[in-house]
N, C-alpha and C positions, 0 to 999 in steps of 0.2 A: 079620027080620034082626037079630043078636045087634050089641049095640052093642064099639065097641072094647076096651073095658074089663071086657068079659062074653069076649071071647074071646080075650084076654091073661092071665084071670085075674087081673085087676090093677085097686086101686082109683085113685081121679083125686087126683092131690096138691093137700093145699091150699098156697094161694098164699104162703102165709108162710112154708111148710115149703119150698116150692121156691125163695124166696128166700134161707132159708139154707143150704140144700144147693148155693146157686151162686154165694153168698159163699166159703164154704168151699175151693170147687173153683178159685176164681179166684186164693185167696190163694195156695193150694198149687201153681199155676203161675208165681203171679209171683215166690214164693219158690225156686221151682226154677229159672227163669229168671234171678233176680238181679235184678228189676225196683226200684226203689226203690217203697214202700208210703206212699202217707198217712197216716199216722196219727190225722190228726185231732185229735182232743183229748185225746191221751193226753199227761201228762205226764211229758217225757224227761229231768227231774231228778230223778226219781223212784230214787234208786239203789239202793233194798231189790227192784227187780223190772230193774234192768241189769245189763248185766256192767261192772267196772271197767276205766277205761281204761285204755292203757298202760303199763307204769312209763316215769318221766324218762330220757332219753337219758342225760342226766349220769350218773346212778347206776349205769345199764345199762353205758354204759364204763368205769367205775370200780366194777366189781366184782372182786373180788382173782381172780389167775388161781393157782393150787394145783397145783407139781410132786408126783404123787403117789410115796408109797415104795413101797420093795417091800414094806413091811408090809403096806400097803392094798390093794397090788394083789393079796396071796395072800391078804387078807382075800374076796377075787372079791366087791368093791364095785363095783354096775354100776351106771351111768346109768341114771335111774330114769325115762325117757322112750322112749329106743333097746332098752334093757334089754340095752348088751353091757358086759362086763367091762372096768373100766379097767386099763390098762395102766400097768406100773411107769414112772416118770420122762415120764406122758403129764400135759401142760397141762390142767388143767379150771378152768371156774369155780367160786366157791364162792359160794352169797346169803347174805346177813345169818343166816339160820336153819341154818347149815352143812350143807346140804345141797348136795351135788356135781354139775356137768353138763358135758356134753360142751359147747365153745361153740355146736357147731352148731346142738341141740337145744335149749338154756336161749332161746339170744337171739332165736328168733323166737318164742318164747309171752310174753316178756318186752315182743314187740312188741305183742303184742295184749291183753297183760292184765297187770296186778302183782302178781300174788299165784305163791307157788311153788307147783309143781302137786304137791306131795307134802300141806304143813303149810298150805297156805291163807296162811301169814304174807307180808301186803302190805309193798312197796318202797313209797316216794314217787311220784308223777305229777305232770304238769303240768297238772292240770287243778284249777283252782283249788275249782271249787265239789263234786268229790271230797273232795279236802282238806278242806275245811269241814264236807263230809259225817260225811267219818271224825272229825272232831274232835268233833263233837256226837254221834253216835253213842257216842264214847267214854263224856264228860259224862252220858249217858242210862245207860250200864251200869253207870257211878260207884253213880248217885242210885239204880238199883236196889238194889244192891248193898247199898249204906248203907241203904237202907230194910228191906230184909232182916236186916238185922242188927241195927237199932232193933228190929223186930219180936221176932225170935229173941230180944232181950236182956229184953224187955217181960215175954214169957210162957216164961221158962227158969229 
């Protein structure tokens, strides 16, 4: 008698291999699901592997609202979310980066993240240790910078 694995044509998995093929499989339902995941020990101030939070409500409702002319509108400037043509004397918002949105479109990506989805250029948040983040990151592109250009001056 052919054993079961002679007559599946199939070899027997090993044990570590079948325990991540059902790590895998679990995460991918409880992700489908919506399940909340432990994470364990991953570290969730880690901001170069998150998305950014929100931007600040504050900002978010004091963003200027922009009656468009007819220049712009024959210009066929469209929402660059929706992708439909804005319309002469129609209200849009506009972000720090002058880039144009329909409100309906702009305000709820704004809920979920601060950066414009065209130029990347980040709003404020209220999230402090963000903030922190972005400010030492800055600090960090400074001193490259400057170190680049010691270099550059060194051997030029």
């Amino acid at each position: 008698m052919a054993s079961y694995f002679d007559e599946h044509n199939c070899e027997p998995t090993v044990p570590e291999e079948q325990y991540r093929q059902n790590a895998l499989l679990e995460l991918a339902r409880s992700l489908l699901s919506g399940i909340e995941i432990d994470l364990g020990g991953l570290d969730v101030t880690d901001w170069d592997h998150r998305l950014p939070p929100p931007a600040a409500k504050k900002v978010v409702e004091n963003l200027p609202k922009v009656t468009l002319t007819a220049k712009q509108a024959d210009a066929g400037l469209k929402c660059p979310v929706c992708l439909l043509e804005f319309e002469e004397d129609e209200t849009v918002r506009q972000l720090p980066c002058e880039h144009l949105f329909h409100s309906a479109c702009i305000l709820p990506w704004l809920g979920k993240t601060n950066s414009c989805p065209l130029c990347r250029d980040e709003l404020p948040t209220e999230s402090h240790e963000y903030e922190e983040y972005k400010q030492e990151k800055a600090r960090r592109q400074q001193r490259e910078h400057r170190l680049e250009y010691l270099h550059g001056a060194m051997y030029t």
